[in-house]
C-alpha positions, -999 to +999 in steps of 0.1 A: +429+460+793+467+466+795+466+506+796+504+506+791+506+486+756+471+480+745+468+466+709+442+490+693+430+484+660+415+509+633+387+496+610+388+521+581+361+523+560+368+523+525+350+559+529+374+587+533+358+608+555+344+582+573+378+563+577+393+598+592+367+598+620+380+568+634+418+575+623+414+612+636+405+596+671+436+571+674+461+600+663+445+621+695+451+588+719+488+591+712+491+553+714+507+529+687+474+513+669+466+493+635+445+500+605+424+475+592+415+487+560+379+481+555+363+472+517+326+460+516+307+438+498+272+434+482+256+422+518+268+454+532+238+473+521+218+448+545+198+462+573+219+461+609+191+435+618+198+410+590+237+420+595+241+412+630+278+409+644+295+393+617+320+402+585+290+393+563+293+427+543+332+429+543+352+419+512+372+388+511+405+403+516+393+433+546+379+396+563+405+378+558+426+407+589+403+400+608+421+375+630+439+367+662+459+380+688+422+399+695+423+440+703+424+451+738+406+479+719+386+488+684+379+521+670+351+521+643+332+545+624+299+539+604+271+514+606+289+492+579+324+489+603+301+486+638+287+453+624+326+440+619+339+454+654+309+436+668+312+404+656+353+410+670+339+417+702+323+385+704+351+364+689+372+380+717+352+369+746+343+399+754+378+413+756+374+442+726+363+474+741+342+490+712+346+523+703+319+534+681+322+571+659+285+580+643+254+561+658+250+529+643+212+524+646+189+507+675+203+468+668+232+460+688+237+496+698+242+481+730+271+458+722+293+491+717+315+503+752+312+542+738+294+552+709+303+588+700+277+606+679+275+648+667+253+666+681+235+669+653+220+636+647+202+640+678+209+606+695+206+591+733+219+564+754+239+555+783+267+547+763+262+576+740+285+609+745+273+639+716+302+658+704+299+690+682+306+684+645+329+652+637+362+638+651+391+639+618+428+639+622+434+677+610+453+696+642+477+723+648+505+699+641+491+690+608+485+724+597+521+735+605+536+701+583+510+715+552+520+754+559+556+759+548+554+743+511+519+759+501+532+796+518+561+789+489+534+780+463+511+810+470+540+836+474+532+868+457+493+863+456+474+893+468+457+887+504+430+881+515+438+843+501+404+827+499+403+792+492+368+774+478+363+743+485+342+721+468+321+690+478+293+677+456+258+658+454+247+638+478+221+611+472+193+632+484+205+662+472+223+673+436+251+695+432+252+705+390+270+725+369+248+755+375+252+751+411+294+748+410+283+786+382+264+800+408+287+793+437+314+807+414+302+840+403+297+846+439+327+835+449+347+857+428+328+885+432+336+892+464+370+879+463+377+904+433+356+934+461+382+921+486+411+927+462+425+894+470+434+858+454+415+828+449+422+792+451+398+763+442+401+726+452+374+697+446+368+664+462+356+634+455+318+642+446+324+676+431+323+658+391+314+686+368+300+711+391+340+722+391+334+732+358+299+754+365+325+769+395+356+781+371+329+787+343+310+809+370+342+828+385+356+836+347+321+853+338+327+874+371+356+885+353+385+867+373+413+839+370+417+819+397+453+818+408+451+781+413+427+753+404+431+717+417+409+686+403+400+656+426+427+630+410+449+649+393+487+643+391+506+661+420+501+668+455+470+675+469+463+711+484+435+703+507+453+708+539+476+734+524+443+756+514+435+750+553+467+761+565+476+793+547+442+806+534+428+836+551+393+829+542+377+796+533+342+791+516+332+755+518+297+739+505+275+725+532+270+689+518+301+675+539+303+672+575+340+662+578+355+690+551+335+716+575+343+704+607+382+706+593+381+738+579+376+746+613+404+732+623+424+766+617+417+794+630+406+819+601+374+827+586+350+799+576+325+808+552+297+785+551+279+782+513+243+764+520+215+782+501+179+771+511+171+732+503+210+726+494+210+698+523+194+678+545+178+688+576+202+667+598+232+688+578+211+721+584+214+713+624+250+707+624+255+748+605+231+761+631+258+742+660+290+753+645+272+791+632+263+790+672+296+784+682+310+806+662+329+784+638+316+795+606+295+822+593+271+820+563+285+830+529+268+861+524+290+877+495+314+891+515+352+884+527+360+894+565+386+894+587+379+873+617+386+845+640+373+806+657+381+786+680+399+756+669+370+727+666+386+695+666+366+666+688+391+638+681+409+652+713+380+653+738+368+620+724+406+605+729+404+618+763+372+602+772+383+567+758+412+571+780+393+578+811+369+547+808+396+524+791+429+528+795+433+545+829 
């Protein structure tokens, strides 16, 4: 591989927060690279087995990229993508160094150079390295871009500033609208102990459970001072809410909103009551609650400080030891 001007190529899974795994790992290298957006087809729910290497579950147009001059290097994320970048290894002689983010099961698991997996999933290999939480592309640099317009937005708001966060169901688990009122009553209860403001963003998933939330936090008898539904006109707050809140309270369905919540350095508040999530999600609170990254939402807002998580940068690192050194 040419480690001064390797071509590096992205495949981005149609997937947000899967797409900013990979994405959040080719920002850290600091090298030139292109995205290959990724859209699946029908045959993409098809075991890895049946799969194999090949662009079998890729939409016409996300094949049709696929072609020559072949990466020096490719950075994938999910099982859906790793049956893609394999079949581009083997098109490329050989030449494609894979770099694989989240295990993508037994078959072919050997065709990747590095597969990168959390902690949490609980995987092991001689090509595996386990990382705490997820990579994504949220770092000090991005925080300080998001700060200085939301700090303008926010002026005037009594502190503490807590921002909520909302995922949503996940296909073994629901998230209703008497979820989103529960959360919410809580929620503004001890933002209105604290004194402070509250801010409340959704996502993708959250549906109606937003309206349980702002149903739940009027019945506690407060307005929040800013509300922001997945889709709407206008910009999007997420990373502002990261960058100027001084507490956050996130649900526990999504890895990657958690793992870049802690990519500040104020209070994390982790809302997970008991059977909210899977046991694979339970294992990743009990790693970042252990290292201190978040604390479980307990009906209180404190003061207090993290670490910065972010494993884009030690993953980076890694791929440039083994691969472009």
């Amino acid at each position: 591989m040419n480690a001064t001007s390797p071509l590096i190529w992205v495949l981005a899974d149609e997937r947000r927060g899967t797409a900013n795994q990979a994405l959040g790992v080719a920002e850290a290298l600091g090298l030139p690279f292109q995205v290959k957006d990724i859209r699946h087809g029908l045959l993409a729910k098809l075991p890895n087995i049946l799969l194999g290497a090949s662009r079998l579950g890729l939409a016409a147009d996300s094949s049709a990229q696929l072609t020559p001059p072949w990466p020096d290097l490719v950075i994938a994320a999910g099982r859906r993508a790793g049956a893609a970048a394999r079949w581009i290894k083997a098109r490329s002689k050989g030449q494609a160094r894979l770099v694989q983010i989240m295990y993508p099961g037994v078959i072919g698991a050997g065709d990747f150079d590095l597969i990168v997996a959390p902690r949490h999933d609980q995987v092991a290999g001689p090509n595996v390295i386990e990382i705490d939480g997820a990579p994504h592309g949220v770092n000090e640099a991005t925080l300080d871009r998001a700060r200085e317009p939301w700090l303008t937005c926010f002026a005037g708001l009594n502190r503490p500033l807590v921002g909520l966060i909302l995922g949503g169901a996940t296909i073994r688990r629901p998230f209703d609208t008497a979820d989103g009122h529960a959360l919410g009553v809580q929620v503004a209860m001890a933002v209105k102990q604290a004194g402070g403001s509250l801010v409340v963003t959704s996502s993708p998933r959250t549906g109606a459970a937003i309206d349980g939330a702002l149903a739940g936090i009027g019945a506690a008898g407060i307005a929040p001072a800013f509300v922001h539904r997945w889709g709407q006109e206008g910009p999007n707050p997420y990373l502002g809410f990261l960058a100027v809140c001084d507490a956050l309270v996130v649900t526990g369905d999504s890895v990657s909103m958690l793992c870049e919540a802690c990519a500040g350095t104020g209070a994390v508040y982790l809302y997970a009551p008991p059977g909210f999530v899977t046991a694979k999600h339970e294992r990743l609170h009990r790693d970042l609650m252990a290292g201190g990254y978040v604390r479980p939402f307990a009906g209180r807002i404190e003061s207090w400080t993290h670490s910065r998580l972010n494993a884009a940068g030690s993953v980076a690192a890694e791929v440039k030891r083994r691969f472009l050194s």
